[in-house]
N, C-alpha and C positions, 0 to 999 in steps of 0.2 A: 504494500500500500504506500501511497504517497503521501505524506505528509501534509496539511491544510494548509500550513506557512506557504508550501510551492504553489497552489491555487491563486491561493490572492494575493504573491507576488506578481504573479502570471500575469492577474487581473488590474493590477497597476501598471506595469507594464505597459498592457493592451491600452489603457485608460492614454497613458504617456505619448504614445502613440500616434493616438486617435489626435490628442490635443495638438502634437506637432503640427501634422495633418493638416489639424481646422485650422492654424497658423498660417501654413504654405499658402493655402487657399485664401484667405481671407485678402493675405498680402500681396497675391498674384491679381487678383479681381479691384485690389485700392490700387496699383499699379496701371492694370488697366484702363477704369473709370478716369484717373488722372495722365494719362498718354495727352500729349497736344493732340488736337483734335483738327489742324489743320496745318498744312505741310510748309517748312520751313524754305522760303524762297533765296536763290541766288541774290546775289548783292544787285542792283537794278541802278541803269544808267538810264538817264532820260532821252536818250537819242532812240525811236521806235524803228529804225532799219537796220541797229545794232544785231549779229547772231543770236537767235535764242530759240528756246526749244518752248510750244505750247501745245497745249494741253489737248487734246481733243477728244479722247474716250478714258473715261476712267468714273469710279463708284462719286467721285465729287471732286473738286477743282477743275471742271471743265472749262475751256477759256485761260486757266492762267498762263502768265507768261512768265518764263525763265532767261536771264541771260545769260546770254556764255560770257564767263570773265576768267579767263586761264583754265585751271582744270576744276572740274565739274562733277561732285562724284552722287550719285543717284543711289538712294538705296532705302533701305527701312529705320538703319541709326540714326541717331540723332547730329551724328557729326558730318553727316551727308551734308553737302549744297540744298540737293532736293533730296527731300524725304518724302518717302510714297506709304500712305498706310494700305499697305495690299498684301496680304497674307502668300501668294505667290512670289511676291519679290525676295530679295536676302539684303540682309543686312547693309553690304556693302557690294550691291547686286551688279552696277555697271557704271563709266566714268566717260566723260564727252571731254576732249581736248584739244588746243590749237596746237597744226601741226602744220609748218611749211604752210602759213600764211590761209590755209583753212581746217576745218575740226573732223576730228576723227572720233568714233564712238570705239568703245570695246568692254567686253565681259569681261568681270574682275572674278570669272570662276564661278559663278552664282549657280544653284540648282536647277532653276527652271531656264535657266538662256536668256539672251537678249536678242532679237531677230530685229531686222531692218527688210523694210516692205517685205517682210513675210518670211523672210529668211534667217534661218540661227546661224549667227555670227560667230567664228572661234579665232577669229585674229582682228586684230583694229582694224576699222574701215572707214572710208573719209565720204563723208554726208555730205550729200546736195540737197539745194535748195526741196523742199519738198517731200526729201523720205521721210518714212513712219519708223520710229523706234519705238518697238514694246516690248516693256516691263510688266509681264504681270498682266495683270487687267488693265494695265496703264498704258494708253497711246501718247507719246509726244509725234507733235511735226514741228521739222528743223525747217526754219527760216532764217537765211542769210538776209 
């Protein structure tokens, strides 16, 4: 027979548990709730012919506009340029940069890809006026 003392050690234990548990959860959902709720924009010049990347399909910020100012990293962190809240994206999902006088896109490794007009992209590629880069559920179109 086992002794009662190991039962309702067991059962504090279990209890210890459970409360960590209701912890993780409580802290992951106030994390949540408090996420910016709207995505953190490239630094913006007031010349509107300047390169930039806008918005056209995506769960909300449709219409914005982005500008390219050096390198441009696109992703879910918070240390992105552009932050996309889209559960398909990754963290530090893809990066737009000037290269030899115009910008180049490319995958920084991300899971789901970075396609341009429809295509997955696996080495930097230099955007024209008008391709589609998507992120996710995210469309930009690049405007020089």
């Amino acid at each position: 027979m086992i002794p009662n003392i190991v039962f309702i050690s067991l059962r504090y234990v279990f209890l210890g548990l459970l409360f960590v548990f209701l912890i993780l959860v409580v802290r992951a959902v106030y994390r949540d709730v408090n996420a910016p709720s709207t995505s953190q924009k490239a630094p913006r010049r007031k010349k509107r012919d300047m390169p930039h990347l806008l918005v056209v399909a995506a769960d909300r910020n449709i219409g914005a506009r982005y500008y390219l100012v050096e390198d441009v990293r696109i992703g879910r962190a918070d240390d992105c340029q552009i932050v996309i809240d889209d559960t398909y994206a990754s963290q530090q999902h893809a990066r737009v940069r000037e290269d030899d006088g115009g910008f180049v896109v490319e995958d920084l490794g991300s899971t789901n890809g970075t396609y341009v007009n429809g295509r997955k992209i696996s080495y930097p590629l230099e955007l024209r006026h008008g391709d589609r880069i998507k992120i996710g559920k995210t469309v930009f179109e690049f405007q020089a």
